[in-house]
Chimera marker file (.cmm) of the C-alpha trace (Angstrom):
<marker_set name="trace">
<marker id="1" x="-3.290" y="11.610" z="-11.518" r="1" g="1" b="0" radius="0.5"/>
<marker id="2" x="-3.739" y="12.985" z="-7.826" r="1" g="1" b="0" radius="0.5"/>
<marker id="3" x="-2.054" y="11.121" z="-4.803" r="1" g="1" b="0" radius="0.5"/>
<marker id="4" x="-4.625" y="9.465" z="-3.407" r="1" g="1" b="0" radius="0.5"/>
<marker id="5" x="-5.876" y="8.256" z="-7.184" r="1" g="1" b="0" radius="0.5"/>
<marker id="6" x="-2.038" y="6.666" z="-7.400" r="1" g="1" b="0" radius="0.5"/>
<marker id="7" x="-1.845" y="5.209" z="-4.651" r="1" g="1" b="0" radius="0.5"/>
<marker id="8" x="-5.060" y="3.314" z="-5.235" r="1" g="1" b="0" radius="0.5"/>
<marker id="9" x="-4.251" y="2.334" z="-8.672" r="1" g="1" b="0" radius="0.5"/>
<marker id="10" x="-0.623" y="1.239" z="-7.558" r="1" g="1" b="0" radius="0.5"/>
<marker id="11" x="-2.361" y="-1.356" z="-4.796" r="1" g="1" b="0" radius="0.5"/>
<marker id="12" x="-5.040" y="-2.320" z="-7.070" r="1" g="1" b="0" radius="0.5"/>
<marker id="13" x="-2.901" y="-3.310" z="-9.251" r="1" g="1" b="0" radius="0.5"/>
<marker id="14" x="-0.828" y="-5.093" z="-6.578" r="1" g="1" b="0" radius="0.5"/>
<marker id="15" x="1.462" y="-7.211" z="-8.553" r="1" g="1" b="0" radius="0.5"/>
<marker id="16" x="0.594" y="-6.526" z="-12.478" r="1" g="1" b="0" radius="0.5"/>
<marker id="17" x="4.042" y="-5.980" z="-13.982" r="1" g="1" b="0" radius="0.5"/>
<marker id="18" x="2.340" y="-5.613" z="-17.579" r="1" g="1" b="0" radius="0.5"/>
<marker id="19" x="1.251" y="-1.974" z="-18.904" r="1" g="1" b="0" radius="0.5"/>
<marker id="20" x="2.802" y="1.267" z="-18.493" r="1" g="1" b="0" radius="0.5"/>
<marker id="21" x="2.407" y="3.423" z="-15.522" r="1" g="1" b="0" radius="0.5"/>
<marker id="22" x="2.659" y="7.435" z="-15.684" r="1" g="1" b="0" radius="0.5"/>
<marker id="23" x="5.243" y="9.312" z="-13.854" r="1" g="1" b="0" radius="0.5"/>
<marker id="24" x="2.421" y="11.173" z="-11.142" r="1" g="1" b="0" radius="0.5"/>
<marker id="25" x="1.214" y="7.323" z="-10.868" r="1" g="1" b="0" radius="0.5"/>
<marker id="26" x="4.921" y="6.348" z="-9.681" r="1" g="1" b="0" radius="0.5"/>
<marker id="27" x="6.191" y="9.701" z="-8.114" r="1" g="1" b="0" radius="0.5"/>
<marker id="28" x="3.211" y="9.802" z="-5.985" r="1" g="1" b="0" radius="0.5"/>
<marker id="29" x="3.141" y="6.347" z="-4.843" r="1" g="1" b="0" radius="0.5"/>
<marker id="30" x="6.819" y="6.701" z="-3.920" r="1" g="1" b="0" radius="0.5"/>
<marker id="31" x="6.047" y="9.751" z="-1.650" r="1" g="1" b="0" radius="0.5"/>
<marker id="32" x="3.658" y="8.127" z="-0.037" r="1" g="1" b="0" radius="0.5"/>
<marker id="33" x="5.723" y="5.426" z="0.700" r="1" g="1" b="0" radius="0.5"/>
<marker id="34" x="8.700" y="7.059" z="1.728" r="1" g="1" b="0" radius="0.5"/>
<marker id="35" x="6.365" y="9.069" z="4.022" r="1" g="1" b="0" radius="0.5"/>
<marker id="36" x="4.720" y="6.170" z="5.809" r="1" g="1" b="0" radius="0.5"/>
<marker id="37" x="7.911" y="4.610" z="5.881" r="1" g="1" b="0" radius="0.5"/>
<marker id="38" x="9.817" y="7.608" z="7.694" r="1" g="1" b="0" radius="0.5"/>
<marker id="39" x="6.698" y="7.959" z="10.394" r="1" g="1" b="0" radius="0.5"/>
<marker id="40" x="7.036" y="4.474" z="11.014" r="1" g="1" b="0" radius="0.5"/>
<marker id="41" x="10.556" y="5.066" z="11.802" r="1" g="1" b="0" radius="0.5"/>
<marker id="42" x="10.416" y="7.906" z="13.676" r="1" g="1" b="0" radius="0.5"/>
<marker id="43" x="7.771" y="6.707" z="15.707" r="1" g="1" b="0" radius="0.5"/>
<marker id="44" x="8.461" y="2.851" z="16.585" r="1" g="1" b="0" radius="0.5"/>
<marker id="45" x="12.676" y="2.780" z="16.179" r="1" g="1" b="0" radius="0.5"/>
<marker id="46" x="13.857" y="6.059" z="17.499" r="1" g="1" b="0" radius="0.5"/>
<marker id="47" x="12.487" y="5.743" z="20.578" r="1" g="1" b="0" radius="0.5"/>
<marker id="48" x="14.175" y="2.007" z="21.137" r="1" g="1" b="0" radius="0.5"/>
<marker id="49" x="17.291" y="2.934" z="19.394" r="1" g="1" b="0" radius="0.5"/>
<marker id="50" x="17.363" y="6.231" z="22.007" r="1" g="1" b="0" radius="0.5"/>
<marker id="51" x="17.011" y="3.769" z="24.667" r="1" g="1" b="0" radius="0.5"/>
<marker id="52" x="19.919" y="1.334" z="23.602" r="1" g="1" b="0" radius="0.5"/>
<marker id="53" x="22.235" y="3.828" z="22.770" r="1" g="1" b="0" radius="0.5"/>
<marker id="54" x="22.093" y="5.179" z="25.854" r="1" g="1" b="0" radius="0.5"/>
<marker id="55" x="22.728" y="2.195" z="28.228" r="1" g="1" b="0" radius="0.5"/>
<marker id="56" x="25.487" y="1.091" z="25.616" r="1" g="1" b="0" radius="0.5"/>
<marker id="57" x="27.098" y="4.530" z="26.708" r="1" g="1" b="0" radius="0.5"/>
<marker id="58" x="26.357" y="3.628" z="30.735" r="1" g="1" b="0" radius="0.5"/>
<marker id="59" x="27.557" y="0.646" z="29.936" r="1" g="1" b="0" radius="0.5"/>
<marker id="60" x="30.734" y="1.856" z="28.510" r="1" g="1" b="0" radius="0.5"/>
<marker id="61" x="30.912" y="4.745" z="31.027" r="1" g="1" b="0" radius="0.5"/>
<marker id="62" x="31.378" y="2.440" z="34.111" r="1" g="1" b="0" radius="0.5"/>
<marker id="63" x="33.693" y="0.498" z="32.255" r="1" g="1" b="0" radius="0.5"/>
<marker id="64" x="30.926" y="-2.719" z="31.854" r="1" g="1" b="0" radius="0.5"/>
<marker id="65" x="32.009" y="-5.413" z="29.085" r="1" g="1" b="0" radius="0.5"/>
<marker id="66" x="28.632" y="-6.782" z="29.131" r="1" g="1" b="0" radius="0.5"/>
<marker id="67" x="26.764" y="-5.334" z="25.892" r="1" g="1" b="0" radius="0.5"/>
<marker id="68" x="23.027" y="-4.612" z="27.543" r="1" g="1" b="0" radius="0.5"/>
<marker id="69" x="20.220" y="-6.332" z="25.993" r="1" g="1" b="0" radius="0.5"/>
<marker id="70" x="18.411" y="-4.682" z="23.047" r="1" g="1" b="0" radius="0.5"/>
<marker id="71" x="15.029" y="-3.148" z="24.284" r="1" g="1" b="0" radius="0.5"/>
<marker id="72" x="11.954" y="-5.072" z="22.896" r="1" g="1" b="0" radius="0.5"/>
<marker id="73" x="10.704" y="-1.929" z="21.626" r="1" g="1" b="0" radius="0.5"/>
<marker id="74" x="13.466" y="-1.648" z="19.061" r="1" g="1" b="0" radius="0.5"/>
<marker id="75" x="13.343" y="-5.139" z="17.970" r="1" g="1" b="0" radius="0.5"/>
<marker id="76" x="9.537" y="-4.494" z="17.750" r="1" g="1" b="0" radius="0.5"/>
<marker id="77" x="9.485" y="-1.456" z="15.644" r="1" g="1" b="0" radius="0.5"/>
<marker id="78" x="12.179" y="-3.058" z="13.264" r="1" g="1" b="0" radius="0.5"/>
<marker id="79" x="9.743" y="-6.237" z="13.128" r="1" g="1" b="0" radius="0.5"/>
<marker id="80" x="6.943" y="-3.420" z="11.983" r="1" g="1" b="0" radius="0.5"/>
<marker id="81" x="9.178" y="-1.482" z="9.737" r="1" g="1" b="0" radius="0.5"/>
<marker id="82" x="10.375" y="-4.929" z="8.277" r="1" g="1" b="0" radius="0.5"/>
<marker id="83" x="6.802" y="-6.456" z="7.467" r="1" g="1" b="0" radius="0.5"/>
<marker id="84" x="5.024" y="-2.851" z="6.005" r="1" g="1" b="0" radius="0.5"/>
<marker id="85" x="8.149" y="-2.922" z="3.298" r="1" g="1" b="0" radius="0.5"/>
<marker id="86" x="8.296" y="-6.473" z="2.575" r="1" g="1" b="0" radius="0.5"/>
<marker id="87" x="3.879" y="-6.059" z="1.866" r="1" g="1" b="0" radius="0.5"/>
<marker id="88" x="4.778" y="-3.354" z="-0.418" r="1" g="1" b="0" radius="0.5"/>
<marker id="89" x="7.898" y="-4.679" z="-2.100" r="1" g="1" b="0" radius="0.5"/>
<marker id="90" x="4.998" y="-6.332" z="-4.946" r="1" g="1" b="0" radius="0.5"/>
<marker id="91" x="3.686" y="-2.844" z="-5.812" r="1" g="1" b="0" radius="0.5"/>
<marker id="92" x="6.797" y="-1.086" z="-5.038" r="1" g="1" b="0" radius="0.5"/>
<marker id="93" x="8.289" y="-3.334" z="-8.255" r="1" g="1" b="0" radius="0.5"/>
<marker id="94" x="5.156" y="-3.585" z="-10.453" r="1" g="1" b="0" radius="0.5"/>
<marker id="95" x="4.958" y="-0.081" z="-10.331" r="1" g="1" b="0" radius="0.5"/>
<marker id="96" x="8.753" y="0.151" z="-11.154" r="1" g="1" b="0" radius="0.5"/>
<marker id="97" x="8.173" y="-2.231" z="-14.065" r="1" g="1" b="0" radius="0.5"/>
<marker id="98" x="4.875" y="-0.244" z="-15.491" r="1" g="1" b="0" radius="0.5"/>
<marker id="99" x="7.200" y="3.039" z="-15.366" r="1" g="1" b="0" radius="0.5"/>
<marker id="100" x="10.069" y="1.385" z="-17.311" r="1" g="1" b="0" radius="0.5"/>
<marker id="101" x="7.415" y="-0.105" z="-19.568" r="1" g="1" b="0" radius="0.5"/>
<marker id="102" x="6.234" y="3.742" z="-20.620" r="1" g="1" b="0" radius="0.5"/>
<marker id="103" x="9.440" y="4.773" z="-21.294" r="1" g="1" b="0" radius="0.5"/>
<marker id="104" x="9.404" y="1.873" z="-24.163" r="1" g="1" b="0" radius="0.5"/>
<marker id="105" x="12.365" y="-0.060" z="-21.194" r="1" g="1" b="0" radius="0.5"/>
<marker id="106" x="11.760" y="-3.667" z="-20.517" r="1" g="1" b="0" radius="0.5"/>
<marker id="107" x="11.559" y="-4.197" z="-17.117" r="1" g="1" b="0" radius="0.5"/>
<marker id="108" x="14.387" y="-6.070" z="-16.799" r="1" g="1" b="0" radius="0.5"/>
<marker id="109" x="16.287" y="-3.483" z="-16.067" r="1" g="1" b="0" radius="0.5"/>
<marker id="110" x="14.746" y="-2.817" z="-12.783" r="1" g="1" b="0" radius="0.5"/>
<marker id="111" x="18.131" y="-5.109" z="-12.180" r="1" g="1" b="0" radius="0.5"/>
<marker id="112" x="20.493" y="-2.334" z="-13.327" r="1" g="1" b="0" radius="0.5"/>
<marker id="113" x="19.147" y="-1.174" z="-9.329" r="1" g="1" b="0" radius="0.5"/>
<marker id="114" x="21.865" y="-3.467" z="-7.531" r="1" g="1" b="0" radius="0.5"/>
<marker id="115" x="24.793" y="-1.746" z="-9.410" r="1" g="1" b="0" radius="0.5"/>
<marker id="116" x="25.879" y="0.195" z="-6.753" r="1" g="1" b="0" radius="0.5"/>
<marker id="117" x="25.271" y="4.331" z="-6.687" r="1" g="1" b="0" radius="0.5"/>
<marker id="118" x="25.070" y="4.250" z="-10.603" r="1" g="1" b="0" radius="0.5"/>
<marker id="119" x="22.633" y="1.860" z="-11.525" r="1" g="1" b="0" radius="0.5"/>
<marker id="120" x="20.132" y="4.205" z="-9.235" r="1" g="1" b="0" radius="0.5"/>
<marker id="121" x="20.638" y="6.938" z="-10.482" r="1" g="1" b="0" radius="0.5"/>
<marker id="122" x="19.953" y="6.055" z="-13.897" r="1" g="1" b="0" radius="0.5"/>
<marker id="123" x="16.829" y="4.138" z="-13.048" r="1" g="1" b="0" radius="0.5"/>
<marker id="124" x="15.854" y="7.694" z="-11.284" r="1" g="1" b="0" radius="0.5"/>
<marker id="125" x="16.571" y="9.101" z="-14.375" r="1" g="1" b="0" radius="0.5"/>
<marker id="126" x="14.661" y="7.016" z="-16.403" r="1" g="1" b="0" radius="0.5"/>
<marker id="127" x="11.670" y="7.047" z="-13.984" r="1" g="1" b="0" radius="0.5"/>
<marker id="128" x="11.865" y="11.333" z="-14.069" r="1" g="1" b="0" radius="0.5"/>
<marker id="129" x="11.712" y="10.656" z="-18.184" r="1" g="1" b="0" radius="0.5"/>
<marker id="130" x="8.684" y="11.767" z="-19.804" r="1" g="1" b="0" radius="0.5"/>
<marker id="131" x="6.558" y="8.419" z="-21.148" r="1" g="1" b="0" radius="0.5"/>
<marker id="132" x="6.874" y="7.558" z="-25.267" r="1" g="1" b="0" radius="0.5"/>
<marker id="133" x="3.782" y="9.179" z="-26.494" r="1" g="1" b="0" radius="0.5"/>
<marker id="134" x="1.069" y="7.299" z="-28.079" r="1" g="1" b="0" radius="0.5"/>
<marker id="135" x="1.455" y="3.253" z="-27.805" r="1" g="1" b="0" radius="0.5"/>
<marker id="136" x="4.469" y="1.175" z="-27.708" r="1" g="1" b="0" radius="0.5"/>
<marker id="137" x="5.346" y="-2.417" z="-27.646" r="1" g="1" b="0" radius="0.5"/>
<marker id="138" x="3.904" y="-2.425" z="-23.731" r="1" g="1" b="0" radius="0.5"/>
<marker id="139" x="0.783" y="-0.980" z="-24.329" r="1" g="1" b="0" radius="0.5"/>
<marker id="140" x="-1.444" y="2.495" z="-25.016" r="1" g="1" b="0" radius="0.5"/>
<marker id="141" x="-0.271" y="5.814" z="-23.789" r="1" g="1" b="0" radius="0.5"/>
<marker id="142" x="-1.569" y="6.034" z="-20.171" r="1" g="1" b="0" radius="0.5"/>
<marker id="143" x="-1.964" y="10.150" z="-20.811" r="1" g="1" b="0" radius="0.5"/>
<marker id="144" x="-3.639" y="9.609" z="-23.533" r="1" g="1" b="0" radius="0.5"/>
<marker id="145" x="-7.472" y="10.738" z="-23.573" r="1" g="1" b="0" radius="0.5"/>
<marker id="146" x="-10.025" y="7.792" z="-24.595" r="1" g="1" b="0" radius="0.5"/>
<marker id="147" x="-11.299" y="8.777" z="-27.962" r="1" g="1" b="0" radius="0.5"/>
<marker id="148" x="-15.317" y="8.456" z="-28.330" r="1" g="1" b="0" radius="0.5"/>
<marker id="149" x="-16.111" y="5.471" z="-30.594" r="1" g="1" b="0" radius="0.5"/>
<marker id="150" x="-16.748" y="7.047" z="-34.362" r="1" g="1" b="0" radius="0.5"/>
<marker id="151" x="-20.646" y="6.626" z="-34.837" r="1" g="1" b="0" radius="0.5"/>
<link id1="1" id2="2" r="1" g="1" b="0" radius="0.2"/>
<link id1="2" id2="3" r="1" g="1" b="0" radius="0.2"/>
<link id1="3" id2="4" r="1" g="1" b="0" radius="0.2"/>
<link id1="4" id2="5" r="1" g="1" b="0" radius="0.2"/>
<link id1="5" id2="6" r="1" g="1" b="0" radius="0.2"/>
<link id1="6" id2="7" r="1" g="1" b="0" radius="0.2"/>
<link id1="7" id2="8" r="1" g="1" b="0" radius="0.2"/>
<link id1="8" id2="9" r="1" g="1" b="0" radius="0.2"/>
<link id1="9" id2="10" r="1" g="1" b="0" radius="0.2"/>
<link id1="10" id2="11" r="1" g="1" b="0" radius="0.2"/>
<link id1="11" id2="12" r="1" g="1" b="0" radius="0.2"/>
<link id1="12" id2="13" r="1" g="1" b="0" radius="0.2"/>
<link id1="13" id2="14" r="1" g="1" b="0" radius="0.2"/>
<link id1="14" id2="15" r="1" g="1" b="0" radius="0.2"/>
<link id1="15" id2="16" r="1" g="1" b="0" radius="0.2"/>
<link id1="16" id2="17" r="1" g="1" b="0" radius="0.2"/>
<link id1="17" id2="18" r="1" g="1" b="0" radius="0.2"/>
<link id1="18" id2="19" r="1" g="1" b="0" radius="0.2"/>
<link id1="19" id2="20" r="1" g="1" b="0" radius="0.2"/>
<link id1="20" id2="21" r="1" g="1" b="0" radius="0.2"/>
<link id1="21" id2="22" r="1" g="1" b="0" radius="0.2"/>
<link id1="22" id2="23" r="1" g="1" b="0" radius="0.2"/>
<link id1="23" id2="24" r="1" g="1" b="0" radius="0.2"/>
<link id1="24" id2="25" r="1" g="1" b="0" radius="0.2"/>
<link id1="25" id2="26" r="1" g="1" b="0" radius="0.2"/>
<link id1="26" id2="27" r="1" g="1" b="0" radius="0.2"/>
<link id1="27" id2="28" r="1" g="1" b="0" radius="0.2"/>
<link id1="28" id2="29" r="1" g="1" b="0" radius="0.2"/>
<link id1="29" id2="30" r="1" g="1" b="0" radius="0.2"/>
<link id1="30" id2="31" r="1" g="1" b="0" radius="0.2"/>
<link id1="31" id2="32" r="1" g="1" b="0" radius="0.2"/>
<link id1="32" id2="33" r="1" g="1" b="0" radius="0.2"/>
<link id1="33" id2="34" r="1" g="1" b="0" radius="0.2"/>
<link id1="34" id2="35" r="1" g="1" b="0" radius="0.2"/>
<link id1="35" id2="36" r="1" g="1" b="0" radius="0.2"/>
<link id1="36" id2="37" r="1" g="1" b="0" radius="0.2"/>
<link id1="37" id2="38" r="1" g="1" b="0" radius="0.2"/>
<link id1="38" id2="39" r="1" g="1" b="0" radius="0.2"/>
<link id1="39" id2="40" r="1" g="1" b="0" radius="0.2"/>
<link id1="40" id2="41" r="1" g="1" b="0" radius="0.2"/>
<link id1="41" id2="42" r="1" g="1" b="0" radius="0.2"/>
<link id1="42" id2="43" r="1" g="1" b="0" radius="0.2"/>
<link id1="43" id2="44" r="1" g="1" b="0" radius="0.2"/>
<link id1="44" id2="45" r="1" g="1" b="0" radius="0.2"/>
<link id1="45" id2="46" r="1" g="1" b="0" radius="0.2"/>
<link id1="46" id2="47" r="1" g="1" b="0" radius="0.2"/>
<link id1="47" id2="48" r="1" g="1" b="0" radius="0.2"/>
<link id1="48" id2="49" r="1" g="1" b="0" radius="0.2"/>
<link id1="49" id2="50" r="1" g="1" b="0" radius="0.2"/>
<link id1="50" id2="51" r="1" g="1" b="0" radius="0.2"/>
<link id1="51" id2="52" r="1" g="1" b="0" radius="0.2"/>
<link id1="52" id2="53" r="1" g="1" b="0" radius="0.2"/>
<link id1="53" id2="54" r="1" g="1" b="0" radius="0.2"/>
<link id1="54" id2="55" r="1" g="1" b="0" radius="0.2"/>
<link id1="55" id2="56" r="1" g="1" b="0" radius="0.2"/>
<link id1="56" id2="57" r="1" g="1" b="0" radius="0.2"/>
<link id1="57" id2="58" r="1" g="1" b="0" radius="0.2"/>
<link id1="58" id2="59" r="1" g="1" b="0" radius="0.2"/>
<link id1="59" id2="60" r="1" g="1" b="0" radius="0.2"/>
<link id1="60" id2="61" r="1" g="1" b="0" radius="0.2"/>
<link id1="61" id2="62" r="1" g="1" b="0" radius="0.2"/>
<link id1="62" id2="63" r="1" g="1" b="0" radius="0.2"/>
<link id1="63" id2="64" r="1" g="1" b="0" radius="0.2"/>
<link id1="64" id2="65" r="1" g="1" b="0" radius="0.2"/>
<link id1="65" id2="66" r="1" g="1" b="0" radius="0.2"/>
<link id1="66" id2="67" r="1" g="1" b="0" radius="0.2"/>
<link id1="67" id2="68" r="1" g="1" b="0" radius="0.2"/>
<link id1="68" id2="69" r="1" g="1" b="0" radius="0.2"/>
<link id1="69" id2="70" r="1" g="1" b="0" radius="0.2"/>
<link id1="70" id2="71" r="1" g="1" b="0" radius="0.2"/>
<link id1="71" id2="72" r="1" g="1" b="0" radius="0.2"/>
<link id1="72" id2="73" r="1" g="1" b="0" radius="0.2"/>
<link id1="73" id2="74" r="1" g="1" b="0" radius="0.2"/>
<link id1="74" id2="75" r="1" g="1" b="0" radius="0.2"/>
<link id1="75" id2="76" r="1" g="1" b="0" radius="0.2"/>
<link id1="76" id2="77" r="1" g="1" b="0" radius="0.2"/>
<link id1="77" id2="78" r="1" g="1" b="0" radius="0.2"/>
<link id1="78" id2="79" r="1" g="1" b="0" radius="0.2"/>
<link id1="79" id2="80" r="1" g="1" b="0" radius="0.2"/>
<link id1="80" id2="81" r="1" g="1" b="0" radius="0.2"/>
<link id1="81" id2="82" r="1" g="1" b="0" radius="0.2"/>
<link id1="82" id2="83" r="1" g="1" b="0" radius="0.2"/>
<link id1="83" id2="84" r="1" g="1" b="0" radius="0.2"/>
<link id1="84" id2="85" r="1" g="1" b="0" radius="0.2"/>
<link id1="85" id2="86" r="1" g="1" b="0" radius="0.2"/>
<link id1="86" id2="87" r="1" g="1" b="0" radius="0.2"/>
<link id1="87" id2="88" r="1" g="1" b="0" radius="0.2"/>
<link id1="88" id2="89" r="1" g="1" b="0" radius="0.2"/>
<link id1="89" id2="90" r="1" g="1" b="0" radius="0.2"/>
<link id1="90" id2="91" r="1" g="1" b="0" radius="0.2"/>
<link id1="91" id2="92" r="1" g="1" b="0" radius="0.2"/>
<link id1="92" id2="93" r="1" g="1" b="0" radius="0.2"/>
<link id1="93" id2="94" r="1" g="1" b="0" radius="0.2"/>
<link id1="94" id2="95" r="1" g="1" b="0" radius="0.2"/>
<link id1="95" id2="96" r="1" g="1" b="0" radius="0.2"/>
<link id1="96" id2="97" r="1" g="1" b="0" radius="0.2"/>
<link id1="97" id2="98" r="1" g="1" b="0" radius="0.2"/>
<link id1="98" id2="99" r="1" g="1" b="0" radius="0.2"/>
<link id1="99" id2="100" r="1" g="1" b="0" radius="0.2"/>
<link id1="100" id2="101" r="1" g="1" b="0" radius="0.2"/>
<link id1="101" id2="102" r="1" g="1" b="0" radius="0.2"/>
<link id1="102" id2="103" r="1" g="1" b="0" radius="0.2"/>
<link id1="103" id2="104" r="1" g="1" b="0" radius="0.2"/>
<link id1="104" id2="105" r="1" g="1" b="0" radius="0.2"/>
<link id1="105" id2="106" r="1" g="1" b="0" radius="0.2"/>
<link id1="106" id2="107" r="1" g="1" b="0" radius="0.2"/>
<link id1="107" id2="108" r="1" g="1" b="0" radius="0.2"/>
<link id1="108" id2="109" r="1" g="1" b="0" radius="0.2"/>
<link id1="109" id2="110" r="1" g="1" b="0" radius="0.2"/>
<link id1="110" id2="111" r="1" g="1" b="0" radius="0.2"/>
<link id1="111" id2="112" r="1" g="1" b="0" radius="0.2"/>
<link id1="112" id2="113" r="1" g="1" b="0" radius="0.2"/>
<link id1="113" id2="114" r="1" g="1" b="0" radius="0.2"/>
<link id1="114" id2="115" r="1" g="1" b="0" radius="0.2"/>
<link id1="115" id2="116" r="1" g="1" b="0" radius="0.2"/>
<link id1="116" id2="117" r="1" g="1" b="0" radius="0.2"/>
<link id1="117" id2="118" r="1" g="1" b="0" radius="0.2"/>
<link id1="118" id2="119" r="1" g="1" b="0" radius="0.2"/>
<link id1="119" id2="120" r="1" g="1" b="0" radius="0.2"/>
<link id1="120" id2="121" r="1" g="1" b="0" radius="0.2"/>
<link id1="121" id2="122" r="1" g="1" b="0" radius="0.2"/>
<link id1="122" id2="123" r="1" g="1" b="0" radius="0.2"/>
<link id1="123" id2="124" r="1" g="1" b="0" radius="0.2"/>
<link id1="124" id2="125" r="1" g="1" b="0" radius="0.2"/>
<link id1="125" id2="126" r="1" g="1" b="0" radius="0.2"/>
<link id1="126" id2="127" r="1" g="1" b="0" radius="0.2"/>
<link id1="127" id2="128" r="1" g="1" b="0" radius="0.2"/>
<link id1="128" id2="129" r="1" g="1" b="0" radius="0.2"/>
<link id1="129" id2="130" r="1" g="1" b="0" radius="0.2"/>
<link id1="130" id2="131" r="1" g="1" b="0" radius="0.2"/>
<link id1="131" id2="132" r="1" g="1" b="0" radius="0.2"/>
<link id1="132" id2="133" r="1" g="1" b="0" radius="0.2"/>
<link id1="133" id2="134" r="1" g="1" b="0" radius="0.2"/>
<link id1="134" id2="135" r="1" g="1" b="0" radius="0.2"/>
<link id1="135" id2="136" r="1" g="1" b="0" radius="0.2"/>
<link id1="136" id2="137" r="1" g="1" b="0" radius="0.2"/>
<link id1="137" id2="138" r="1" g="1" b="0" radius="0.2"/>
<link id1="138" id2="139" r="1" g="1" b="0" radius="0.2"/>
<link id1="139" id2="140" r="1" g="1" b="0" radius="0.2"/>
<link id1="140" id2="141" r="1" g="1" b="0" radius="0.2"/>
<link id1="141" id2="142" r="1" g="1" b="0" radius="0.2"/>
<link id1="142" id2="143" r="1" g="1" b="0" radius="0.2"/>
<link id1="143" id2="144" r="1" g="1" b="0" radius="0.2"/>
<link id1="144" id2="145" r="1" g="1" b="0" radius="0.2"/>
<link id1="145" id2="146" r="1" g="1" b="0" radius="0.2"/>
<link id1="146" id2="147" r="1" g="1" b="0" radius="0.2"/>
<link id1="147" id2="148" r="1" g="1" b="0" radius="0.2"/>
<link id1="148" id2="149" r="1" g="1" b="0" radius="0.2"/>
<link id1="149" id2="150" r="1" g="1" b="0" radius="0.2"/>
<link id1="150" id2="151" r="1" g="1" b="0" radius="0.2"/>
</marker_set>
């Protein structure tokens, strides 16, 4: 599955948490994401979080106790930043689900992701694990290659 394909088919399929998704569907969609997310940051925080760091250090310099105002174009890009994840935390977990689904995983444990430091890194392990081939209780193999109908 290329990158643009996942993508598509993980926003198509914008909150179906039934099936099995592979691991290029997930991988790639989690790229992406991470990408968009980190350009979003760079571009509309950074710049406001420059901004109030330094007049918190003038501020401290000249000995101030007033804490200055946050600039509007950190709250802004926070606002930004806030709504693109919260319209992608749907997909984000279907997709989640899906992959836990193909490794024959209900996707239940998609909770084992609040245990802190441990439960994530076993849910990145079991999202890096290789699919069960053939069907399972979730569904058909996603890899596998539609079979013409016998004549």
């Amino acid at each position: 599955m290329s990158f643009i394909e996942s993508i598509k088919t993980v926003l198509s399929n914008y909150a179906v948490f039934n099936g099995r998704a592979r691991r290029s569907e997930y991988w790639w969609y989690t790229l992406a994401v991470t990408i968009v997310s980190t350009i979003l940051y760079v571009v509309l925080v950074v710049p406001g979080l420059s901004e109030y760091t330094a007049a918190t250090m003038d501020a401290a310099m000249t000995g101030s106790t007033t804490v200055p105002a946050m600039p509007g174009s950190l709250t802004a890009g926070y606002a930004v930043l806030s709504i693109f994840n919260l319209a992608l935390l749907l997909p984000g977990l279907g997709v989640t689900v899906r992959r836990l689904h193909d490794t024959d995983r209900s996707g239940f444990w998609v909770f084992l992701g609040l245990v802190p430091v441990v439960g994530g890194i076993i849910l990145i392990v079991w999202e890096a694990t290789a699919g069960t081939p053939g069907p399972n209780r979730f569904g058909p193999d996603p890899k596998a290659v539609a079979q013409p109908a016998a004549a």
